[in-house]
SERO-4910 file (N, C-alpha, C, O; in steps of 0.05 Angstrom, whole numbers):
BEGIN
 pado doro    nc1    nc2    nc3   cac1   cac2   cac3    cc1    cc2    cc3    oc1    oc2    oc3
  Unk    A   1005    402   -598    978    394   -595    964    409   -573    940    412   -573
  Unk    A    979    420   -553    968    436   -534    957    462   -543    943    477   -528
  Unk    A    965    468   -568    956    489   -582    916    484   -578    905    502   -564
  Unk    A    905    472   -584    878    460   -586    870    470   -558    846    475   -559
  Unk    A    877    473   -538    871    477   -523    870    502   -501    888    507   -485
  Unk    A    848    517   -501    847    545   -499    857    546   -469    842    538   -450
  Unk    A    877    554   -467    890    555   -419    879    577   -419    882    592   -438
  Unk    A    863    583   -399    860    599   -379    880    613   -363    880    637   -367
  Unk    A    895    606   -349    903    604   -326    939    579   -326    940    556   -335
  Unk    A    954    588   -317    982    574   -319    984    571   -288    983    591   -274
  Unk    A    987    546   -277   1000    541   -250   1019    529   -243   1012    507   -237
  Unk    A   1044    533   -239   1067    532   -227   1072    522   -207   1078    540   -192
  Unk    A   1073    496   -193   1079    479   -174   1091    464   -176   1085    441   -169
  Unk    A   1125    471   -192   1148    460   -198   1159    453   -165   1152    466   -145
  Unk    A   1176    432   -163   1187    435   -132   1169    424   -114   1176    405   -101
  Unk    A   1144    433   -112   1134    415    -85   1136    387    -81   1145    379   -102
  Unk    A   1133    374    -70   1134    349    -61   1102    333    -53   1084    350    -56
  Unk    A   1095    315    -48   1065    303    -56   1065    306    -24   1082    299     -7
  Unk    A   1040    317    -22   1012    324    -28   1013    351    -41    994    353    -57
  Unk    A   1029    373    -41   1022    392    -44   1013    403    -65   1000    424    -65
  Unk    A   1019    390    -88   1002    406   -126    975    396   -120    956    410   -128
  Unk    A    969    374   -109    942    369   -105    916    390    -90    893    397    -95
  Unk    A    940    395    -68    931    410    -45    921    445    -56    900    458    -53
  Unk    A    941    450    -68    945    472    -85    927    478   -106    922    501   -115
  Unk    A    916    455   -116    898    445   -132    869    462   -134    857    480   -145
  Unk    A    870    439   -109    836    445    -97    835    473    -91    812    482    -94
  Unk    A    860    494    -82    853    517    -72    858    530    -96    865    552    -89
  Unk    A    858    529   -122    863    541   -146    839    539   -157    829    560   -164
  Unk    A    827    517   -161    806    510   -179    777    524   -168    754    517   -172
  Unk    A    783    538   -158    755    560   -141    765    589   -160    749    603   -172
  Unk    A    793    593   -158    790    617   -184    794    625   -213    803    643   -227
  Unk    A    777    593   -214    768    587   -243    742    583   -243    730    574   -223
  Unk    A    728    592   -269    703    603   -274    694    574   -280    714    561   -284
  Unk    A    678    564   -282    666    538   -296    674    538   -327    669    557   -343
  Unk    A    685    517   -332    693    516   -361    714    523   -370    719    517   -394
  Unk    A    729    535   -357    761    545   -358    787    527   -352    787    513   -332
  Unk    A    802    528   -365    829    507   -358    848    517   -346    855    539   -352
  Unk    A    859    505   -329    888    510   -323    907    492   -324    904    470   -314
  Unk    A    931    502   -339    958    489   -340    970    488   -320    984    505   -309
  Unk    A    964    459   -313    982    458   -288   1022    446   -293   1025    431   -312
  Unk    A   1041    452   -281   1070    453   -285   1070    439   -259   1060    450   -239
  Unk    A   1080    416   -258   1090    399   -238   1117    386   -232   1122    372   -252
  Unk    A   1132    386   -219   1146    356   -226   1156    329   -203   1176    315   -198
  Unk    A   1124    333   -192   1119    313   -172   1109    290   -189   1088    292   -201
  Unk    A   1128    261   -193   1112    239   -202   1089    232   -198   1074    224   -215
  Unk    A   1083    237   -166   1061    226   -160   1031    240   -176   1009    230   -181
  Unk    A   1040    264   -179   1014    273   -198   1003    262   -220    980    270   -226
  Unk    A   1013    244   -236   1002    230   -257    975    217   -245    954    218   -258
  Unk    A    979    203   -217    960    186   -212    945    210   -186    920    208   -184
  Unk    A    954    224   -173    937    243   -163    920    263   -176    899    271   -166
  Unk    A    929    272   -201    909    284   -212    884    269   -223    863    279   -214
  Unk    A    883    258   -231    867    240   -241    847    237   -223    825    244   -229
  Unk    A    854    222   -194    842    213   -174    825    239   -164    802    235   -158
  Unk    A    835    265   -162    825    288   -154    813    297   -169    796    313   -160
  Unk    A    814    293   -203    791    303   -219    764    286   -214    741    295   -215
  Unk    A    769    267   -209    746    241   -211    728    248   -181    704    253   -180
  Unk    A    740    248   -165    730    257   -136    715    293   -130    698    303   -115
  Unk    A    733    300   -149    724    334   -148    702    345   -171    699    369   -176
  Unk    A    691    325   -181    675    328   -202    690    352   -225    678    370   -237
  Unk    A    715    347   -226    726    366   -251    746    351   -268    748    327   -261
  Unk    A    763    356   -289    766    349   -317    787    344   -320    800    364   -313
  Unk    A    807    321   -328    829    321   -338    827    324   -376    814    308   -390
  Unk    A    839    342   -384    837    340   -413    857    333   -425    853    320   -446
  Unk    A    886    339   -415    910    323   -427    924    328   -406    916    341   -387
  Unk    A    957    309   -410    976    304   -395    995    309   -415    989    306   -438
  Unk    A   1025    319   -407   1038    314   -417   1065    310   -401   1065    315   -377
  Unk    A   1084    304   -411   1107    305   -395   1137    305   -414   1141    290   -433
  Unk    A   1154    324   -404   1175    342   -421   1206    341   -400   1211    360   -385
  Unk    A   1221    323   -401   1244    321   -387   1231    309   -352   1221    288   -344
  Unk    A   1235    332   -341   1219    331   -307   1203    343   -308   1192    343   -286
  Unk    A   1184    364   -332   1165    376   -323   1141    362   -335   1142    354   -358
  Unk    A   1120    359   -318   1089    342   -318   1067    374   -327   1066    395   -314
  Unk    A   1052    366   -352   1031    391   -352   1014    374   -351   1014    355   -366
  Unk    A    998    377   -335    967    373   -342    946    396   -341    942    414   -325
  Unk    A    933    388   -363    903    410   -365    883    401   -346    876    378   -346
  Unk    A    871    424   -325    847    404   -323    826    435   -326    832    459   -329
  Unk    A    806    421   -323    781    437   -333    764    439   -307    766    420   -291
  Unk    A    751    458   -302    731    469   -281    703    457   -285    690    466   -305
  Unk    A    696    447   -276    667    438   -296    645    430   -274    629    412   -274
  Unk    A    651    451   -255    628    452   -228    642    478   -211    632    485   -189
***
C-alpha cells in the first residue's frame, strides 16, 4: 500500500533513542519542498505518539504509519 504513495526523500533514524527522530525531524523537514514526503525509518516506540504530536504542532502531515518487526515508517508530508 505504500506503493500509493509518492516518497520524496527516505530518513533513517534507526537506533536513536526519544527525543531524537523528532529532533531530527524538525531539522529535516526544511529540506523538503512543500508537498513532498518523507519516509521516515524509526525504531523508537515513542514515535508513534511523537510524530503525530509534532505533525499537529508543526503544521505538517502524517499520511501513514506503518510498523514491520522493530522498524516504525511513517510518511509525513511538508505542507508549510
Amino acid at each position: 500500500m505504500s506503493d500509493a504513495i509518492q516518497v520524496d526523500k527516505v530518513l533513517d533514524f534507526k537506533g536513536l533513542p526519544c527525543p531524537m527522530p523528532i529532533v531530527k525531524m524538525s531539522q529535516e523537514i526544511n529540506n523538503l519542498k512543500v508537498g513532498q514526503v518523507a519516509e521516515v525509518h524509526t525504531t523508537d516506540p515513542g514515535s508513534l505518539s511523537d510524530f503525530p504530536a509534532w505533525a499537529a504542532t508543526s503544521g505538517n502531515q502524517i499520511l501513514k504509519t506503518e510498523q514491520a518487526d522493530k522498524v516504525i515508517k511513517i510518511y509525513v508530508k511538508r505542507l508549510k
